[in-house]
C-alpha positions as CSV (number, residue, x, y, z in Angstrom):
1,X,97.6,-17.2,130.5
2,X,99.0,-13.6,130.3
3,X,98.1,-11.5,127.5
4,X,100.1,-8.7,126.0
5,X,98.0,-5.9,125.5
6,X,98.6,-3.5,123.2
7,X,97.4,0.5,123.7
8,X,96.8,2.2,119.6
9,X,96.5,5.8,120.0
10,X,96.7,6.6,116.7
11,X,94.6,7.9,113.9
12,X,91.8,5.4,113.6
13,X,92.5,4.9,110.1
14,X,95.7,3.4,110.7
15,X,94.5,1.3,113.3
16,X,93.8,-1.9,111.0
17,X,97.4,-1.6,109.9
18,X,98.8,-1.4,113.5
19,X,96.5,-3.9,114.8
20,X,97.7,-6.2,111.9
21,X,101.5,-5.5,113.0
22,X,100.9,-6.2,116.7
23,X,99.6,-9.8,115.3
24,X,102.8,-10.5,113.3
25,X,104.5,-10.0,116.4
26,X,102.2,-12.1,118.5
27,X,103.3,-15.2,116.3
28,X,106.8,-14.0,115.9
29,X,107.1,-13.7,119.9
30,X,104.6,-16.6,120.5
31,X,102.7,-14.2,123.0
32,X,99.0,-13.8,123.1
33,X,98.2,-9.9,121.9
34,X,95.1,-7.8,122.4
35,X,94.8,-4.3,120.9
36,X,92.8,-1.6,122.2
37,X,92.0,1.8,121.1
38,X,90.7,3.1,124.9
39,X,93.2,4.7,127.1
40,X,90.3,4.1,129.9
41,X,89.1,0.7,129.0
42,X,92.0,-1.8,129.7
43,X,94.5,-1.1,132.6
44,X,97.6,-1.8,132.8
45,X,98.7,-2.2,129.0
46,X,102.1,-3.3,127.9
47,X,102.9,-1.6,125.1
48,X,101.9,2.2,124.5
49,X,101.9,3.1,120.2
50,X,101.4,6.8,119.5
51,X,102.6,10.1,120.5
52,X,104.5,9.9,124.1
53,X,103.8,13.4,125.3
54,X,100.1,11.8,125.1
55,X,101.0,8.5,127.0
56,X,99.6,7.8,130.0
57,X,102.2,8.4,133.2
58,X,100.2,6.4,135.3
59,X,101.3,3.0,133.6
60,X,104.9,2.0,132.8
61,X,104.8,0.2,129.5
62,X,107.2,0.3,126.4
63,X,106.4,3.5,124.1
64,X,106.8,3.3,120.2
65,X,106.1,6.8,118.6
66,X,104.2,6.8,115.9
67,X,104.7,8.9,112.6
68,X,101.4,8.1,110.5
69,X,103.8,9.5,107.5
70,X,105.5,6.7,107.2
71,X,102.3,4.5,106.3
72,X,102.0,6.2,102.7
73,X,103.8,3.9,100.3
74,X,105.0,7.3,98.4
75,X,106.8,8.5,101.4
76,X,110.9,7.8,101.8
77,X,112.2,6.5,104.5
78,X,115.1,4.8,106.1
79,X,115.4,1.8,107.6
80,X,117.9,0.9,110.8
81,X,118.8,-1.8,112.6
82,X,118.4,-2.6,116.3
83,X,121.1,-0.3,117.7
84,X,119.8,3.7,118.4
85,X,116.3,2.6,118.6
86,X,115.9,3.0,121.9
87,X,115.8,5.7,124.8
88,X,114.8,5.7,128.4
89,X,111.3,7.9,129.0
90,X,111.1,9.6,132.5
91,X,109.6,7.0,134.4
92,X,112.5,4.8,133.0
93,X,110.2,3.0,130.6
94,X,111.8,2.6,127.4
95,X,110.5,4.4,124.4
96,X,111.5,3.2,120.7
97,X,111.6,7.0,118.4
98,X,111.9,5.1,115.4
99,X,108.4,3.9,114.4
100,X,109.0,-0.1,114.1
101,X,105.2,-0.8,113.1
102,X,104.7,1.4,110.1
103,X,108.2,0.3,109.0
104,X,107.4,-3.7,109.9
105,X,103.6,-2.7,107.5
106,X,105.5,-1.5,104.7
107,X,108.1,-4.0,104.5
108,X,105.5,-7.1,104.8
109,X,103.3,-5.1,102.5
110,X,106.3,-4.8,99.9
111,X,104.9,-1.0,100.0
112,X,108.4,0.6,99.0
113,X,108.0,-1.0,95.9
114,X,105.4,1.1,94.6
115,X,108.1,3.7,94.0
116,X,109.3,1.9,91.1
117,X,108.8,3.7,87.8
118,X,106.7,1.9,85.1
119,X,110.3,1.7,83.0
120,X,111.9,-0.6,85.7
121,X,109.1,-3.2,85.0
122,X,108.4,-5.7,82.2
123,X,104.9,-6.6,81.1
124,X,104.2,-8.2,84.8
125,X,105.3,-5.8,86.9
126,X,108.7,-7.7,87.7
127,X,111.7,-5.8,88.2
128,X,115.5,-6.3,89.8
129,X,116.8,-5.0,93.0
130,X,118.6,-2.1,91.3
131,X,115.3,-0.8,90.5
132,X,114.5,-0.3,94.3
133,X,114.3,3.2,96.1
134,X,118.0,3.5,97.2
135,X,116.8,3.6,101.0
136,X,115.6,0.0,100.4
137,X,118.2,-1.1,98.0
138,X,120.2,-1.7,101.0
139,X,119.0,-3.7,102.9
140,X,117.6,-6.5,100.3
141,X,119.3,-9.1,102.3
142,X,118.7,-8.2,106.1
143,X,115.4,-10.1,107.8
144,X,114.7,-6.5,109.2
145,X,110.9,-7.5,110.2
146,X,112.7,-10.0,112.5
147,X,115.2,-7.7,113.8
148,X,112.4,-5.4,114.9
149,X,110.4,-8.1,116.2
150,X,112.8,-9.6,118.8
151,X,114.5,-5.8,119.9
152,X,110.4,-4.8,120.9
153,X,110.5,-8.3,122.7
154,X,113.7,-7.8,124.4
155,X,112.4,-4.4,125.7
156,X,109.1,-5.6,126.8
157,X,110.4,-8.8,128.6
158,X,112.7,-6.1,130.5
159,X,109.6,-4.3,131.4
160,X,107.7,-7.4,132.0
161,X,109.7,-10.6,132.9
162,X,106.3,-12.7,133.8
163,X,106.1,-12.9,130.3
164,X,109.1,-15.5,129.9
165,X,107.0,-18.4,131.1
166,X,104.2,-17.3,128.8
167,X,106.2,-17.6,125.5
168,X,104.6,-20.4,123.1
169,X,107.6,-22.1,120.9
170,X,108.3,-20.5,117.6
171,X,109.2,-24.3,116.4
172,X,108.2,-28.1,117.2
173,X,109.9,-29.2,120.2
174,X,112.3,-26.8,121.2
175,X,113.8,-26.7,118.0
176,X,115.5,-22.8,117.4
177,X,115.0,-22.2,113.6
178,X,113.5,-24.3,110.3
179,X,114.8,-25.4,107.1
180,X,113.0,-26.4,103.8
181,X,114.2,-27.3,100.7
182,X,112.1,-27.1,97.7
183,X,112.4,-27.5,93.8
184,X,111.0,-25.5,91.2
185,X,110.5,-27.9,87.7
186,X,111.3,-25.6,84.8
187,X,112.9,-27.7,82.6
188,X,112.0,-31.5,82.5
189,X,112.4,-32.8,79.2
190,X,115.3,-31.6,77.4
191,X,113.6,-33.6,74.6
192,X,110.6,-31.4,74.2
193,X,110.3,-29.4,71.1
194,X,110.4,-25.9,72.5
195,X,113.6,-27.3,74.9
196,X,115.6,-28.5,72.3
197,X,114.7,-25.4,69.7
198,X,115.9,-23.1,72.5
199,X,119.5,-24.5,73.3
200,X,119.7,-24.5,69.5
201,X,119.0,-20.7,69.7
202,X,120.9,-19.8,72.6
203,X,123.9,-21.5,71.2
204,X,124.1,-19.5,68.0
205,X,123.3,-16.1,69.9
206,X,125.3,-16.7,72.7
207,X,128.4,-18.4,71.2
208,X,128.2,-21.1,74.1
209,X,129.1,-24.7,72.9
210,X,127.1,-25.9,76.1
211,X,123.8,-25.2,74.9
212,X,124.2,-27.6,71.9
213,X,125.5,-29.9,74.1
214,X,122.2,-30.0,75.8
215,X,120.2,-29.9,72.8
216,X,121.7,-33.3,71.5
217,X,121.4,-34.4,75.0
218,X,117.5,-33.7,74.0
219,X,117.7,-35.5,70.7
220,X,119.3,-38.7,72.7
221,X,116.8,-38.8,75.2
222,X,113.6,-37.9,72.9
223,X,110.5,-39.4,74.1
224,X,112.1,-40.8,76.8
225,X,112.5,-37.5,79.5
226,X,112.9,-40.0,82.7
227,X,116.2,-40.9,80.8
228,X,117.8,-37.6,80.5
229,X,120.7,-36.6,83.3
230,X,118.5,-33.4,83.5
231,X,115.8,-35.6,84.7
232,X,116.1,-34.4,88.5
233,X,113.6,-36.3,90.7
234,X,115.2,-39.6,91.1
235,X,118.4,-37.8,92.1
236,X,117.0,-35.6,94.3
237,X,114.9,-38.1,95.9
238,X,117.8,-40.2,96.9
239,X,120.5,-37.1,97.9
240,X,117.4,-36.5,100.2
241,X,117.3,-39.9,101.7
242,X,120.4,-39.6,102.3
243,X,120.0,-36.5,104.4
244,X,117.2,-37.5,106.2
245,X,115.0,-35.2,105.0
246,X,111.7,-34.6,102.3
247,X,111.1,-31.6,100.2
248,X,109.0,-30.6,97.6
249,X,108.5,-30.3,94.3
250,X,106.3,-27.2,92.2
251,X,105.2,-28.6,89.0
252,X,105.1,-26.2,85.7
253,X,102.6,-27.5,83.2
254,X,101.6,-25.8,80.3
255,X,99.0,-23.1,80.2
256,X,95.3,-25.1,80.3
257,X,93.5,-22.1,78.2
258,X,95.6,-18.7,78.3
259,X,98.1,-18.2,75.5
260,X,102.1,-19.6,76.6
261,X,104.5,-16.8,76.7
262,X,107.4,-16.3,75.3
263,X,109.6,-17.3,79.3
264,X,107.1,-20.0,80.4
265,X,108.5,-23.1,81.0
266,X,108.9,-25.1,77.8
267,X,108.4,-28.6,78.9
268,X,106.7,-30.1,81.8
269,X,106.2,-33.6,84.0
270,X,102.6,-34.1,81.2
271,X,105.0,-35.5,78.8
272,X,104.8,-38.7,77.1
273,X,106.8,-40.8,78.4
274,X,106.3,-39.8,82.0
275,X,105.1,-42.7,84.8
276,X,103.4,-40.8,87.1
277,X,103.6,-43.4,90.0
278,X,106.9,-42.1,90.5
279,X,105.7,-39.1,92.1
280,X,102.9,-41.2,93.9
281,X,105.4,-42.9,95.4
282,X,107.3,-40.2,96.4
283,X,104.0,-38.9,97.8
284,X,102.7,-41.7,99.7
285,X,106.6,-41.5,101.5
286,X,106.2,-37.9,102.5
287,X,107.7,-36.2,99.7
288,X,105.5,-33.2,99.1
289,X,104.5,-31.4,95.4
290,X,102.7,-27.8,94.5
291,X,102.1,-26.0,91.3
292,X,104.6,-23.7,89.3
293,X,102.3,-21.8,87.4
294,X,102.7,-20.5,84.0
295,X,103.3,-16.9,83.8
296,X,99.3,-15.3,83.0
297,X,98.5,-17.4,86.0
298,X,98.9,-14.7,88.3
299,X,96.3,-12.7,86.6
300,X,93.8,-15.6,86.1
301,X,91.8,-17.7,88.9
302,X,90.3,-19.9,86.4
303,X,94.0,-20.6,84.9
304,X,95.3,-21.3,88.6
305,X,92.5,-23.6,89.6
306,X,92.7,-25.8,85.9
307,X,96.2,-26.3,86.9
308,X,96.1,-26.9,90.1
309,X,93.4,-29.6,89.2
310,X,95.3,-31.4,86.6
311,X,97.9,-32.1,89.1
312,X,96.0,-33.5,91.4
313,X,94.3,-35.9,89.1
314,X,97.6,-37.4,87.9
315,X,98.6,-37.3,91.5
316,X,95.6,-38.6,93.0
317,X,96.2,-36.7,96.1
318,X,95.4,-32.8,96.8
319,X,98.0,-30.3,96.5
320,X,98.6,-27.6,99.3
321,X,101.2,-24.6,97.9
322,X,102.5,-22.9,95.0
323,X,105.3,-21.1,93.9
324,X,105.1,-18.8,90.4
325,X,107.3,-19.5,88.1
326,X,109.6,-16.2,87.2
327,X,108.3,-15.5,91.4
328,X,105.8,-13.7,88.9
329,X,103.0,-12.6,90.9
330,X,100.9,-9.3,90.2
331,X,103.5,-7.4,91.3
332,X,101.4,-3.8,91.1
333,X,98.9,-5.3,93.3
334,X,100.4,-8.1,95.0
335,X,97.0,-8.9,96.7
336,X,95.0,-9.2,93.8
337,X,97.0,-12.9,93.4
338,X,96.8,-13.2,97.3
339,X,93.2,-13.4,96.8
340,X,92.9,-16.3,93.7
341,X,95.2,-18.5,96.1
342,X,92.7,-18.1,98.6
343,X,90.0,-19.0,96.3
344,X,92.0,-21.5,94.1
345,X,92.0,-23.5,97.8
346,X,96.0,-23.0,98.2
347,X,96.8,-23.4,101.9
348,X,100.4,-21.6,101.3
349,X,102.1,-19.3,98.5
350,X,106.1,-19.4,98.4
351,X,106.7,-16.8,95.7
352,X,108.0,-13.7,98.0
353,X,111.4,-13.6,96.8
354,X,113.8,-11.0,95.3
355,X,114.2,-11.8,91.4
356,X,118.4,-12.3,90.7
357,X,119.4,-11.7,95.1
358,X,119.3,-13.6,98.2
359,X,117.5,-11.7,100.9
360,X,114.0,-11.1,102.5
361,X,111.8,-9.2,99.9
362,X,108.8,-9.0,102.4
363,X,111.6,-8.2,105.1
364,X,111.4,-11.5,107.2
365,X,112.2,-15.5,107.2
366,X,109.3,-16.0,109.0
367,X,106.1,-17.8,107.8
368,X,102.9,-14.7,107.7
369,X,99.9,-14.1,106.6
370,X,100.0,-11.2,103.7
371,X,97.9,-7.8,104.1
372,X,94.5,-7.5,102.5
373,X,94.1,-4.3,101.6
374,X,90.4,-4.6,100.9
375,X,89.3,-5.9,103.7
376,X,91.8,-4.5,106.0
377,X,93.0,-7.7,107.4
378,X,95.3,-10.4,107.0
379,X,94.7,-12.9,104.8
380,X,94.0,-17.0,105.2
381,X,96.7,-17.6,102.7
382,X,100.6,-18.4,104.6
383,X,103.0,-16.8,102.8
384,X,106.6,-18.7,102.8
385,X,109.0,-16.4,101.9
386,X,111.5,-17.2,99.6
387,X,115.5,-16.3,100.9
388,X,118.2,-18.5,98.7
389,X,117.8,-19.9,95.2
390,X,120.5,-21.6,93.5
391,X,120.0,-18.9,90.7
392,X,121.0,-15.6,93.5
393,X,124.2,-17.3,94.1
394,X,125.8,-19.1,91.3
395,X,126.9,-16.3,89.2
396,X,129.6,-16.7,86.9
397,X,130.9,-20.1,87.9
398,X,132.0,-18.7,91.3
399,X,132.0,-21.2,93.5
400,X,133.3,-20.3,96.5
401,X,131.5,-16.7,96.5
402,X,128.2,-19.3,96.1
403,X,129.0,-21.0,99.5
404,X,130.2,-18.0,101.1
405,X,126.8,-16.3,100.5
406,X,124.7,-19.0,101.4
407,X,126.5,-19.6,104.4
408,X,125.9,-15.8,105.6
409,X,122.3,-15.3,104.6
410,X,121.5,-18.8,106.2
411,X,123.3,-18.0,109.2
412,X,121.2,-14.9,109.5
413,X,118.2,-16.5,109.4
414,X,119.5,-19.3,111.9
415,X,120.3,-16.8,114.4
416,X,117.5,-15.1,114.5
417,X,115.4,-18.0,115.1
418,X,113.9,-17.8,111.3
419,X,113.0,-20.3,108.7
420,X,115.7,-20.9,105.6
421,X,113.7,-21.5,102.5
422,X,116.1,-23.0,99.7
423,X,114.9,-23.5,96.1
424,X,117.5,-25.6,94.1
425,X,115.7,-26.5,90.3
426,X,114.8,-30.1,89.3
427,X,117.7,-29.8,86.9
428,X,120.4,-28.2,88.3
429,X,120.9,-32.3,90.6
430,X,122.9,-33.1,87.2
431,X,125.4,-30.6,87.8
432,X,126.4,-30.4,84.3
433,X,126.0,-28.0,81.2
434,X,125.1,-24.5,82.8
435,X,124.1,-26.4,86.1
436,X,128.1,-27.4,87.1
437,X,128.2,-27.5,90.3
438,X,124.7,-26.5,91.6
439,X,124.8,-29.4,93.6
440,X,128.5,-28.8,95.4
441,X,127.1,-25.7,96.4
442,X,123.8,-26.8,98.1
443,X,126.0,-29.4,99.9
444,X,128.2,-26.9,101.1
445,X,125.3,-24.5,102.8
446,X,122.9,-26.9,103.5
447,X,125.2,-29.8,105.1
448,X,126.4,-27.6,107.8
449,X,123.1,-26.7,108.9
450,X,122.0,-30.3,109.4
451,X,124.8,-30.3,111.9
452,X,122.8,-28.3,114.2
453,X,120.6,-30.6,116.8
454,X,118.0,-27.8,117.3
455,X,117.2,-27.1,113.7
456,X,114.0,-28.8,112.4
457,X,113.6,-29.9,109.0
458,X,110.3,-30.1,107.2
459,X,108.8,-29.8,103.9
460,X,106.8,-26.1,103.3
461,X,102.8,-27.9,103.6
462,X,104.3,-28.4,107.5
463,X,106.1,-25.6,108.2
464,X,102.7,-23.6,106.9
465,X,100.0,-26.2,109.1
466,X,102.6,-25.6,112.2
467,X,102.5,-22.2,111.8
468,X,98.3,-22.4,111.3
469,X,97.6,-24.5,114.0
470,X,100.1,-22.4,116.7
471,X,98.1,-19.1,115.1
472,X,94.6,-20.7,115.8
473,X,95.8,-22.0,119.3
474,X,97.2,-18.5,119.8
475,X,93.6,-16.9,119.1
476,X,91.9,-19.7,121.1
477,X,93.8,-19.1,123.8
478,X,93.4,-15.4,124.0
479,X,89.7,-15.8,123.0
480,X,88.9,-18.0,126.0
């Protein structure tokens, strides 16, 4: 099996940063990389990272320049896109002036965000897009990471065409990009307490007839929650059928010992009145579920693993992923929550998503494993980013804008051979009250797609065990 190997001449603290790049691209690509640090002790290499007055001219192999500047999250920088990248060194080998790896480490590393002043942030470090250095700010919604990937591949399969038959599949058989469609659960029982005294208040502060319309919806349907048109599963579960296709379903449940806050979901599938063989049906047919943790989740292990736990007692089956509810992990220290996944037993997280936009927060569609600053190496923990939520695009009752924006940030993702991850809510399947027509729009971006014979469809616990299991035969590969 050929090998890719990769030639750091670099500052060795910046080595485990590279090295951790050049295994993103590995999976990306589906090519087996090795990274050495000794221009003596592995001949010929395929890809030379550092300064190219210092590269070899013996060996013809692609040249990235480094600028170990660009690695300090306080530093500003642009980003580009695949055209200019490129020039041709002497010998003819190409050599890429923009440093792709540093940029590719701080976009999966969400390291531009540390430039965001304390008074852009609530209490948990959330912010919007506007927020962003203005460098950033524009290109929210561009799978950069990918873009990079697959213009280093292009040049290095110029260099070296025997590396064509090598290429491991990004997707189960031969299919060219993924799609998952997931819920998150936030509001349940319009019947709750909390549920119906919020529509009340909205109502009087925002003038809006709809949210009282809701609220006597919750008075109708009060201590019955399966009854209420907001009651999402059964809908979903059937539109799905329909489709041919299984997704899953985060749970929110209220906090097991921290204090609720003010935005945590205010009712949940614990209810009375909930028959929890539904969902174990739904289970037992392929129909997957995870956790929506309450907001001081992110800052608690022992909060993550109660929750996690009562699920999969009423579920009798373990649970695999998570999403946080508000996408609200520690957002200072993104790792810190990384880290109590690992622990909690997660196998995937799905939270790395802008707040209120479509796009690619960590810079890719692809699955990856996050950074670990720590320990200097990538985490256990598959991340699943999140790139379209029914939220980013319904703004202001605009349908066709909706379509027209899922259409373009799912087609960017399906060209570049990426994975789609949509999150429409429980109880936006009704359609009705502030929901109207949630569900038209999901039809009309996700329809098209399953048009397309080479896409495969599959809930996020496969997409993430694919991923896995290609990684470890990746490593076992280049091992033996």
């Amino acid at each position: 099996m050929n090998t890719v190997t990769v030639l750091l001449d670099i500052p060795s603290d910046l080595v485990p940063q590279a090295t951790y790049v050049f295994h993103f691209f590995g999976n990306a690509w589906g090519l087996h990389i090795d990274v050495c640090c000794n221009k003596d002790g592995r001949a010929p290499f395929h890809i030379y990272y550092g300064n190219r007055d210092r590269a070899p001219s013996s060996n013809k192999a692609v040249i990235i320049e480094c600028e170990a500047l660009f690695y300090d999250s306080k530093s500003v920088r642009s980003y580009v896109e695949q055209d200019g990248l490129a020039e041709c060194g002497k010998d003819g080998s190409p050599v890429i002036g923009f440093d792709v790896v540093a940029s590719v480490f701080r976009l999966l590393t969400m390291a531009d965000e540390q430039q965001i002043i304390s008074t852009s942030r609530d209490r948990l470090g959330n912010f919007f897009v506007d927020a962003l250095p203005e460098y950033r700010r524009g290109s929210i919604d561009l799978p950069l990471v990918d873009y990079y990937a697959a213009f280093l591949l292009d040049k290095l399969l110029c260099l070296a065409p025997e590396f064509r038959t090598s290429v491991m599949p990004r997707w189960p058989n031969g299919k060219k990009f993924a799609v998952c469609l997931s819920h998150d659960c936030d509001l349940t029982c319009m019947g709750a307490p909390l549920e119906l005294a919020t529509a009340v208040v909205k109502g009087f502060v925002r003038r809006k007839r709809v949210f009282f319309d809701m609220a006597l919806e919750g008075v109708k349907c009060f201590g019955s929650p399966m009854d209420s048109t907001l009651w999402g599963f059964s809908g979903w579960h059937e539109f799905e059928k329909d489709h041919k296709m299984k997704s899953c379903f985060y749970l929110s449940l209220s906090p097991r010992k921290s204090w609720r806050r003010l935005n945590d979901c205010k009712s949940d599938v614990f209810a009375r009145g909930v028959d929890w063989k539904v969902f174990q049906s739904m289970h037992k047919e392929g129909w997957e579920f995870g956790l929506h943790p309450s907001l001081d989740a992110q800052m608690d292990l022992e909060e993550i693993i109660l929750q996690k736990k009562a699920i999969e007692e009423r579920l009798e089956a373990p649970i695999m992923g998570l999403r946080h509810h508000y996408l609200a992990i520690d957002n200072f220290n993104p790792h810190l929550t990384f880290q109590k996944h690992v622990e909690a037993g997660f196998v995937y997280d799905s939270s790395l998503g802008w707040e209120e936009k479509a796009g690619f927060r960590s810079g890719t569609s692809l699955p990856f494993y996050p950074y670990d600053p720590l320990n200097k190496a990538p985490f256990t923990l598959t991340e699943l980013p999140l790139s379209l939520m029914d939220t980013y695009v319904m703004h202001d009752g605009d349908t066709d804008s909706a379509i027209k924006e899922g259409r373009r940030i799912s087609s960017l993702v399906r060209d570049i051979g990426g994975m789609i991850m949509l999150n429409w809510h429980t109880e936006s399947y009704c359609s009705n009250y502030i929901f109207s027509n949630y569900l038209l729009v999901l039809r009309n971006i996700l329809e098209p797609l399953l048009e397309h014979n080479d896409i495969w469809v599959a809930t996020p616990v496969e997409i993430a065990e694919w991923w896995n299991n290609r990684n470890r035969e990746l490593q076992h590969q280049l091992l033996g």
